[in-house]
Structures are given as structure tokens and as C-alpha cells.
N, C-alpha and C positions, 0 to 999 in steps of 0.2 A: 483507585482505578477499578473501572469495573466492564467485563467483557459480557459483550451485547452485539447484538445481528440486528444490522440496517433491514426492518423490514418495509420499508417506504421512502424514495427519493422523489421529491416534488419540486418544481419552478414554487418558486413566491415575490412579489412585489419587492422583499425586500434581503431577495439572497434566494438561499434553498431549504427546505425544509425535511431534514432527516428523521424519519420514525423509530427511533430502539428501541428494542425486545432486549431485556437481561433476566436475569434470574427473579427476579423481586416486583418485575413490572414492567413499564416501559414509559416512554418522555420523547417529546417531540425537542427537535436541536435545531435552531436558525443558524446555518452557515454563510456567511456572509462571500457575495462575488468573488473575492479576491481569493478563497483560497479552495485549493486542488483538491481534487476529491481524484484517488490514484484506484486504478483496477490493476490487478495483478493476473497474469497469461502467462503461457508456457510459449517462449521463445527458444530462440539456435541461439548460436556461438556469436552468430555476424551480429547481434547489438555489441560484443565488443569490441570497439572502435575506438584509436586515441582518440579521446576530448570526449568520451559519453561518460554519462553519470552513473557512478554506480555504488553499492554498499553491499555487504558480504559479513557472513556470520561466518568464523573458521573455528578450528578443532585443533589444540596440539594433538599430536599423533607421535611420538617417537621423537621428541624433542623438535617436532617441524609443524608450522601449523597447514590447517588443511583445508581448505575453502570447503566447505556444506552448502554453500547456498549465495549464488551472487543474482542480484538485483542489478539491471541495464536499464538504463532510462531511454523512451523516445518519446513521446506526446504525454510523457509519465513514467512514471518505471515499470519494464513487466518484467518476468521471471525469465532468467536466461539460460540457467543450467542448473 
């Protein structure tokens, strides 16, 4: 695994075309239609809703764990609290 910064999102005939920047270089990536390409925002409380999508990094704390960070999904997942 290696961490890199999308610097170029493109249309292409045959998908989309992402440009990364990493430590070493960079490499262009054909992403094929079918899969999500998700933007992360600073949303409120109201994406949590029974039936939305959502994931969560927690923290024990005192024998109890503790949400740090919940992901809400609506046209994609943003940032909910």
C-alpha cells in the first residue's frame, strides 16, 4: 500500500482516469464506470437516520468504546460528526 494525492480526475472513453502523486513518483489509474469514487464533507447529526449507511472508528475509553469518527452515507458517505 502506498499513500498518494489524486492530482488529476479525468472523463476517459473507457472509465476515468486518476493521476497519483506518491512519494517516489506518480502513475496514471483507469477506473472503470462501475465504481464510486466518494468525497468526504463535514455534515450535522441529521445523516443519522434508521436505514443510512454508515462506519465508525471507536476508542475503548474506560472499559467503554467511544465513537471518534462516524462516516453517513448519502450520494456517498460524508463526514457526520
Amino acid at each position: 500500500m502506498t499513500n498518494a494525492t489524486v492530482a488529476d480526475l479525468a472523463a476517459a472513453s473507457n472509465g476515468r482516469t486518476l493521476q497519483i502523486r506518491y512519494k517516489d513518483g506518480e502513475q496514471t489509474v483507469i477506473v472503470p464506470p462501475s465504481t464510486s469514487i466518494v468525497t468526504f464533507k463535514h455534515a450535522g447529526r441529521e445523516l443519522l437516520v434508521p436505514g443510512a449507511s454508515v462506519s465508525l472508528t471507536a476508542q475503548e475509553v474506560a472499559g467503554k468504546l467511544t465513537a471518534r469518527r462516524i462516516n453517513a452515507g448519502r450520494d456517498g458517505f460524508s463526514l457526520a460528526y
